[in-house]
N, C-alpha and C positions, 0 to 999 in steps of 0.2 A: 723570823726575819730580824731579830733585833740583835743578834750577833754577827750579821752579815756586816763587811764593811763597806763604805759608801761604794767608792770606784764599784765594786762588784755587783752592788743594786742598780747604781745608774747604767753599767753595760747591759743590765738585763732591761729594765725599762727601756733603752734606748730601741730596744729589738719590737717595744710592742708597737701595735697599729694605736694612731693618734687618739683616736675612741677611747681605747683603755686604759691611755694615758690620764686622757683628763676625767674618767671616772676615778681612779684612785688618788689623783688632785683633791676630789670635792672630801676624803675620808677622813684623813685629820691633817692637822698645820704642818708637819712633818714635811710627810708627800708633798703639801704643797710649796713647801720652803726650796725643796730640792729642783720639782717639775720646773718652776720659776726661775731659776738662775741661768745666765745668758748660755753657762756650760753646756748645762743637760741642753736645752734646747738646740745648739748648734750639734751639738755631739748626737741628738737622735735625729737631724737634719740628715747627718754624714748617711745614717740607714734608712732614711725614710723610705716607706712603700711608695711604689710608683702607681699614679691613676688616670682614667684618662676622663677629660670633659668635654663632654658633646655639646652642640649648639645648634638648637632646631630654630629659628624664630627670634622669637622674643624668651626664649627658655631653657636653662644649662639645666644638663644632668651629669654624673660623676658614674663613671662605668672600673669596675676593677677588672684590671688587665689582665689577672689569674686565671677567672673565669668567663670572662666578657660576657655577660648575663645577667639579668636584670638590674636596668639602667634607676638609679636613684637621681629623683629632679631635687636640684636644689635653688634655694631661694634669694634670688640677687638683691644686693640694696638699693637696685636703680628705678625710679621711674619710668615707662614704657609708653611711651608716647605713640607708639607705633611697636608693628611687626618683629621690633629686631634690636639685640644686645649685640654689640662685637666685643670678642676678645681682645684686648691690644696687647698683651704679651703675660707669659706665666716663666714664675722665676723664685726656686727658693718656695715654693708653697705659697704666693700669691702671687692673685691673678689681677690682671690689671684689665677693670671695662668701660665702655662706655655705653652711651642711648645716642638716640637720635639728637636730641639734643646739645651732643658734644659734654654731656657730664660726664666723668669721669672719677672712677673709686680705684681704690686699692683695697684687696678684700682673700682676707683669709678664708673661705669658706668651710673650711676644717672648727677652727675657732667660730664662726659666726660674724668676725670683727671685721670694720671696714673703715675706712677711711675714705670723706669726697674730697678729692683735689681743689685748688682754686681754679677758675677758669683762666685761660689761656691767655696771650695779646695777639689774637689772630686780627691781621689788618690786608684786605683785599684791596689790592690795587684796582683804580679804575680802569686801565685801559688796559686790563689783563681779563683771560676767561679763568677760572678756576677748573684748574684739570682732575686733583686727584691730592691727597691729604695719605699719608703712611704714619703711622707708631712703630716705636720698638722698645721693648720695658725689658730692665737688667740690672744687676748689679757688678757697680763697680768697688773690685776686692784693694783696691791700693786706697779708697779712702772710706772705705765699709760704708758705701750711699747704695740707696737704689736710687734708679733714673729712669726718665720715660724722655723720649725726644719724639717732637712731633715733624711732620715735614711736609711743609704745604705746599702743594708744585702750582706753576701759573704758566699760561702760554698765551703769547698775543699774534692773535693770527694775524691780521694786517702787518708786522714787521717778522712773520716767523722766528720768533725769538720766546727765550720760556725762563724763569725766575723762580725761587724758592724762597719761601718764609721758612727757618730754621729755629725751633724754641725746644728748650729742657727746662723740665724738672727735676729737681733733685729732695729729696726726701729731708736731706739735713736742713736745708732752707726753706722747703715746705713754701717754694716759688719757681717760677718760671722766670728763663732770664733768654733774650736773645742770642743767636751764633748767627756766624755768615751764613749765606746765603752756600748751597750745593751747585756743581759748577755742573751737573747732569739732569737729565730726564729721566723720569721714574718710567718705569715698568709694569705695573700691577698687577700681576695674576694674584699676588696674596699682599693684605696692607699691613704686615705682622710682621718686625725685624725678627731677622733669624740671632739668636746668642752662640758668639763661638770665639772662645778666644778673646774675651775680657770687648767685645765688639757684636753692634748690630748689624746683620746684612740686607743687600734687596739687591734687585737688577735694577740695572741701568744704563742709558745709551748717552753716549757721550755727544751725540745731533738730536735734532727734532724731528726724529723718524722712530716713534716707538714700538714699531715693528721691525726695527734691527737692534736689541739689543747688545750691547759686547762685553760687557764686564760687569762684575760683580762688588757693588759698593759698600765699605764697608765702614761704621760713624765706632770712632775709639772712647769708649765710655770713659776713660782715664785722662787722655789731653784732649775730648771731646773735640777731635778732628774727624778730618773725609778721607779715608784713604783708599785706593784701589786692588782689586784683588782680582786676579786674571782669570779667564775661564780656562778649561782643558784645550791645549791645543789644535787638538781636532774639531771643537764646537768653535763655528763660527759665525755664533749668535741665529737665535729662533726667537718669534715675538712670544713664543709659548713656552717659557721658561720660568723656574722657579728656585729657591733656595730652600731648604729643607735642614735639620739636623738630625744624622742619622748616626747612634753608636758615637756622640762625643766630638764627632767629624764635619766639617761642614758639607753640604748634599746637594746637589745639585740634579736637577730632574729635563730633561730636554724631551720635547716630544718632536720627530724627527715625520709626524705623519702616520706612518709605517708601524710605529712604537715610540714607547719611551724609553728614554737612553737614562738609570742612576748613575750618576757619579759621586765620589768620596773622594775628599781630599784629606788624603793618608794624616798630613804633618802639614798643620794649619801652618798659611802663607806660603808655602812650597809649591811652584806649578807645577814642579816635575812629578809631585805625588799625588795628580789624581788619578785618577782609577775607575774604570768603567766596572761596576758593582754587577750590576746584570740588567739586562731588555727587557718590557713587558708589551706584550704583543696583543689583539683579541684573539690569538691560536690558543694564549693562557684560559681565557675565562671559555663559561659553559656556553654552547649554542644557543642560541637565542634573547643572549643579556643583550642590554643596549650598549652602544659603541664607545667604547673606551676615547672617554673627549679630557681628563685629566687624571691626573695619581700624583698622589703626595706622601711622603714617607712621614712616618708617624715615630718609629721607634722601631730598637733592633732587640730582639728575644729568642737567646738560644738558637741560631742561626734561622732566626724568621723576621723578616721585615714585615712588618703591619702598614694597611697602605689604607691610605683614604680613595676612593675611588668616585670620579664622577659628581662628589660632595654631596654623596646618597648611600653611598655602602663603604666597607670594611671588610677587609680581607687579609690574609698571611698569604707572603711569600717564602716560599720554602728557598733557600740559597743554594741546599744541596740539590735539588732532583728539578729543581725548578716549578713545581704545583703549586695551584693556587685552589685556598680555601676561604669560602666565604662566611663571613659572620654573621649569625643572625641575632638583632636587636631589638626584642617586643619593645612597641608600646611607643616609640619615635617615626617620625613619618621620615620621609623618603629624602632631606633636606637637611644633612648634619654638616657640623665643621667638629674637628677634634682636634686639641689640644691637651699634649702631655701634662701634667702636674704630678708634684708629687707632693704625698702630704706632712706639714711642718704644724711645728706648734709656734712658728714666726708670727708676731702680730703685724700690723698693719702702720708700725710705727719703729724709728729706730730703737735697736737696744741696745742699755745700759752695759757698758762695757768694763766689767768689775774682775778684780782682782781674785787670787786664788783664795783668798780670806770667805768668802762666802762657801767654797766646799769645805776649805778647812772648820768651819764653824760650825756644819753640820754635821763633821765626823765626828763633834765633842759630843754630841747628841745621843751617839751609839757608842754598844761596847764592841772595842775596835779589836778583831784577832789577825794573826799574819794571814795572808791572802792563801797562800800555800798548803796549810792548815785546814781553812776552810774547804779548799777546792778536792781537795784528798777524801772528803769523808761526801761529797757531791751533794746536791742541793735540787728543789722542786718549786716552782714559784706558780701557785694555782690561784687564778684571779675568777 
């Protein structure tokens, strides 16, 4: 290896699984001069493995998507006051959670490293009921922050009227700062902003009748505005509605009774591109499962959508032939939520954004041969 030139060790590092990364960190100062630099680590970002976390409880496991087979529990840095972690959003290899409590971390679980938030300015009105609180964690690429916005809904039945508390966090100020109020009422089948398109999403009804949804809201993590995003033309609005990212696109899930209707919007903001992806019926599943009461798209694999089902099971939809297979998961009970991640060597803190001088200095380290050279006489890298 010590003829190797950098670019060409970091394209291979970049390809391993995070584990092996940070074993060959701990071997000498080298490795670890290189793993560290904001490069490598964005750059093995771009190939990270993708994985999926399950949520039984009070308890996240990490399942790989390859094999989906034996679920590994991992150990949260939150206090458990009660039954139950939520996810409030995964982005970039961290995952953003809370307790019951309303504490709230940012937390690599690849790395082990975590960050607790400051606590919020949540302030309840008196003559308002409290309806319903949404998250959506993301990052915004035009000023390299991560962000989480919180969004507290209120309704005061005596005047049928409803109000939002609007607060963000931003990672570079390491605070929470006010926005206006949402001129909508939330929706909530899922409290998790969807990411698409540099933006969080949810449903929402533009009256005080949250059983008629109509359009789909979306909060601009860049000029941290409300903007509206239309549904498919033919949907016109179900209170059993969700937003989903499915393949990069945003996803829309309708349950029509009957079935579930997906949809993909081809060419985000575009109405005219969405597109009815396919129907899932109980003619799909086996005779005597219980009744298909929700589905949510997980991720698209080689022409198979992975679906959460019922927020108890997991299954592949086949796109071509239409079949559905089910997954089997030892050792979690009956009671899961799953969220995609994928795994990064991102810490739980901004990085240091340094100039090409830091790879340059490491190439002084090695003896440097033309890349062409090397690749001609091919190479093995056995860890």
């Amino acid at each position: 290896m010590a003829t190797l030139p950098v670019e060409v060790i970091t394209e291979i590092l970049s390809r391993l699984p995070v584990k092996s990364v940070l074993r060959l960190r701990t071997t000498c100062k080298w490795w670890r001069s290189l793993i560290d630099t904001t490069h490598f680590i964005l750059f093995h970002l771009c190939k990270s493995h993708t994985t999926l976390i399950l949520r039984h409880r009070s308890h996240l496991y990490t399942l790989d998507l390859q094999s989906l087979e034996k679920p590994l529990e991992i150990t949260h840095p939150l206090m458990c006051y009660s039954n139950s972690i939520k996810v409030l959003g995964s982005c970039n290899g961290l995952l953003c959670i809370s307790n019951i409590a309303d504490d709230i971390a940012l937390w690599n679980p690849n790395l082990r490293k975590h960050r607790i938030l400051p606590a919020d300015r949540f302030h309840r009105p008196d003559s308002s009921l409290f309806a319903a609180r949404v998250h959506g964690f993301g990052h915004d690429a035009a000023s390299n922050d991560y962000k989480l916005v919180s969004i507290t809904y209120f309704v005061d039945l005596h005047n049928r009227t409803f109000d939002s508390q609007v607060q963000l966090y931003t990672l570079k100020s390491d605070a929470w700062k006010n926005l206006p109020s949402m001129p909508y009422a939330l929706c909530c089948a899922r409290t998790m902003g969807v990411m698409v398109g540099g933006a969080l999403h949810w449903i929402v009804t533009r009256k005080l009748e949250p059983d008629q949804p109509d359009l789909i809201v979306a909060f601009d993590l860049t000029r941290e505005i409300f903007r509206e995003v239309e549904l498919p033309v033919t949907v016109k609005g179900n209170f059993d509605m969700e937003v989903a990212l499915l393949g990069g696109c945003l996803c829309l899930v309708e349950n029509r009774g009957s079935g579930f209707d997906i949809w993909v919007m081809r060419v985000y903001r575009s109405t005219d591109s969405w597109e009815k992806l396919f129907t899932l019926t109980q003619d799909h599943l086996q005779i005597g499962l219980p009744k298909l009461k929700s589905v949510r798209p997980l991720l698209l694999d080689r022409g198979r959508v992975l679906l959460e089902q019922n927020r108890s099971k997991l299954c592949w939809y086949n796109l071509r032939n239409g079949d559905v297979s089910f997954v089997k998961i030892p050792g979690i009970g009956n009671s899961i939520e799953g969220t995609v991640c994928v795994e990064s060597l991102l810490p739980p803190t901004l990085l240091n954004v340094r100039d090409e001088s830091e790879m340059q200095g490491l190439g002084h380290l090695k003896n440097r041969k033309k890349r062409d050279d090397f690749l001609s006489k091919g190479f093995k890298l056995t860890l």
